[in-house]
N, C-alpha and C positions, 0 to 999 in steps of 0.2 A: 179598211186598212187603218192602223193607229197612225198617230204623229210618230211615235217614233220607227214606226214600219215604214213610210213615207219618206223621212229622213234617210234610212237608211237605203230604201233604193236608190233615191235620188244620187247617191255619192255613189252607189255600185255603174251606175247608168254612163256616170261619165269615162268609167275602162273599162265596161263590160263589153266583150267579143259576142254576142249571144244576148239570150232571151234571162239572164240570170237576174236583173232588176226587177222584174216580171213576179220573182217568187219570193225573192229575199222576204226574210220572217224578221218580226223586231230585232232578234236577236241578232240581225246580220248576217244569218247563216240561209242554206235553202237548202230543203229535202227534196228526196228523186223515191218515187216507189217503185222498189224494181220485182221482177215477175219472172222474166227468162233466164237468159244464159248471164246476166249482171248479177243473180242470186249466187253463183260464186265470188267469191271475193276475190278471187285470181282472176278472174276477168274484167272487174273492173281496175284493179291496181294495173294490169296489161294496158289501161286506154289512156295513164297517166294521171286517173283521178285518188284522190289520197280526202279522208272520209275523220271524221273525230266519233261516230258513232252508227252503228248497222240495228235497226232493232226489228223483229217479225212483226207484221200487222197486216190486217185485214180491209182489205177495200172490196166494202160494202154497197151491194147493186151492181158491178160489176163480175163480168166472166172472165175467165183463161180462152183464146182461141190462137188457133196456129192457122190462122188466117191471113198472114201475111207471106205472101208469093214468096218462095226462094230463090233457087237454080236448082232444080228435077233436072236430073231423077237425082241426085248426089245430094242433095238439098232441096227437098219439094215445099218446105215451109219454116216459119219462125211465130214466134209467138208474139200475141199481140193482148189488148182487154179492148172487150166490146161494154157497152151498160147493157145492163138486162133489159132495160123500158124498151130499146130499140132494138129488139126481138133476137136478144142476146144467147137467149137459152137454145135455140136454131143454130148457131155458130159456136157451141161449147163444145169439144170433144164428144167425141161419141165411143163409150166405152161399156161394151156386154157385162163385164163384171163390176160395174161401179157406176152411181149416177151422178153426173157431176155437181161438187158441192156449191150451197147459195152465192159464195163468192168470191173472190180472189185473194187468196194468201201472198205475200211477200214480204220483202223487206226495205224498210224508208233508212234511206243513206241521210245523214246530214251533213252538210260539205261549205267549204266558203262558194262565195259566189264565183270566184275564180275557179276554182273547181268543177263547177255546175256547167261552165259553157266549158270545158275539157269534154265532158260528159257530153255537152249537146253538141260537138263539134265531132267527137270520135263515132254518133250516131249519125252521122249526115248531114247537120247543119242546117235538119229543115227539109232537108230533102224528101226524108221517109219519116218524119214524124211530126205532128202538132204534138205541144206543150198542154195538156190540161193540167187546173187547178183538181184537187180532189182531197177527200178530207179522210185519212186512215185512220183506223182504231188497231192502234197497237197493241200486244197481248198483255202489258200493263193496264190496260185500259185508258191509258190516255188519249185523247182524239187528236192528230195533228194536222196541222196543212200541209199536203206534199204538190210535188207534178210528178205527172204519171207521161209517158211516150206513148201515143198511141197511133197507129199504121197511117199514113194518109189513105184515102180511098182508092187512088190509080197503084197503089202499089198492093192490092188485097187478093184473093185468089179470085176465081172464078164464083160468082154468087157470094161471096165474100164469107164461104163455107171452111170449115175449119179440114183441113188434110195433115194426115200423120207425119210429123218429120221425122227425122233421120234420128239412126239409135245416139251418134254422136252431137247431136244439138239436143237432143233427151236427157242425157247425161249430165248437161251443165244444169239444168232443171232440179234433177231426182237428185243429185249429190250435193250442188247449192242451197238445196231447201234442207236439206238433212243438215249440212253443216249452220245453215242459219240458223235453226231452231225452230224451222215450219212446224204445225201440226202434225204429230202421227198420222191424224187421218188425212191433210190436205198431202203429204210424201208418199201416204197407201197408194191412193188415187193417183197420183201421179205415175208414179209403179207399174199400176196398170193399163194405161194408155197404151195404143197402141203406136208403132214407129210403121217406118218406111220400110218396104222388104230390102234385106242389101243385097247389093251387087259389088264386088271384090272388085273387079276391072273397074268400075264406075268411082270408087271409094280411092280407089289407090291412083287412076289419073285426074281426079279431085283433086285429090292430097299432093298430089306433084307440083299440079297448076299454081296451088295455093304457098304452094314454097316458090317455085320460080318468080309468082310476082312480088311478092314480098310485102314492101313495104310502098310500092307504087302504086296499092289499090285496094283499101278495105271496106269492103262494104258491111253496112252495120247488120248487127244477127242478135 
């Protein structure tokens, strides 16, 4: 970390709500690399966070898994990134028409730090995710430092094996990465995944539940 990296955490540290010290870049600022349903922009501006720049990039060594426990059957999983070394390629999606590519496509937000614990606060606060440091190559080419959310372990599925989610947490994925400017071929693949079978009764007293409680209980997706 620079002096002036240092510096500047240091002054974040003393208001930050969260872990935003942690990442802050010289520039005062801190990037989030996002992968699931945050690859909409409507869903992040929905958790109150407000962003100066969205760009696509590639984190590299890392997989895509929906490996993260949901609420089955209405919700049997959410998406998470595992590293490849820690036998990553076993927890990738499993898809007959497509094999999945070397690594994880998304997009690195740059945000204030006040922003950054918005983000880590509308995710659980720790609950459901450690902070990793991790380094993306953006489709400029440029490398940056971001933090990536990744699952805690008690909250993973069974064997920490990747399961189909639902068409509607798929959709924030395959429309988010097309409006971002993912790869043709990382949005093909995505495309072809497979979801959850639906169930109408199951979908629509989801969707009730989810309006009655409102705003008294969101859990992070």
């Amino acid at each position: 970390m620079t002096r002036a990296s240092k510096a500047a955490a240091a002054i974040v540290s003393m208001a930050s709500r969260g872990p935003a010290a942690s990442c802050v870049g010289a520039d005062g600022l801190c990037r989030n690399f996002a992968f699931g349903s945050n690859l909409m922009s409507s869903k992040m501006a929905a958790r109150g966070v407000e962003w100066s720049s969205a760009e696509p990039g590639i984190l590299e060594g890392w997989t895509l898994s929906f490996n993260q426990a949901g609420w089955p059957p209405a919700e049997p999983s959410f998406a998470n990134v595992v590293p490849l070394a820690d036998g990553g390629e076993a927890k990738a999606p499993q898809c007959t028409d497509a094999a999945p590519p070397p690594s994880c496509h998304g997009v690195v937000y740059t945000m204030t730090p006040q922003h950054f614990d918005t983000l880590w606060e509308s995710e659980g606060s720790g609950d459901w995710y450690t902070t990793e440091k991790v380094k993306v190559r953006l489709y400029s080419g440029e490398v940056v430092e971001s933090i990536v959310f990744c699952c805690v372990p008690r909250r993973r599925t069974a064997h920490e094996q990747s399961v189909p989610p639902s068409e509607r947490y798929m959709t924030f994925l395959r429309e988010g990465g097309k409006a971002a400017g993912l790869s043709p071929e990382y949005t093909e693949w995505l495309s072809k995944l497979p979801t959850a079978p639906k169930n109408p009764l199951v979908a629509f007293t989801f969707g009730q539940v989810r309006r009655w409680i409102g705003g008294l209980y969101e859990r992070p997706e």
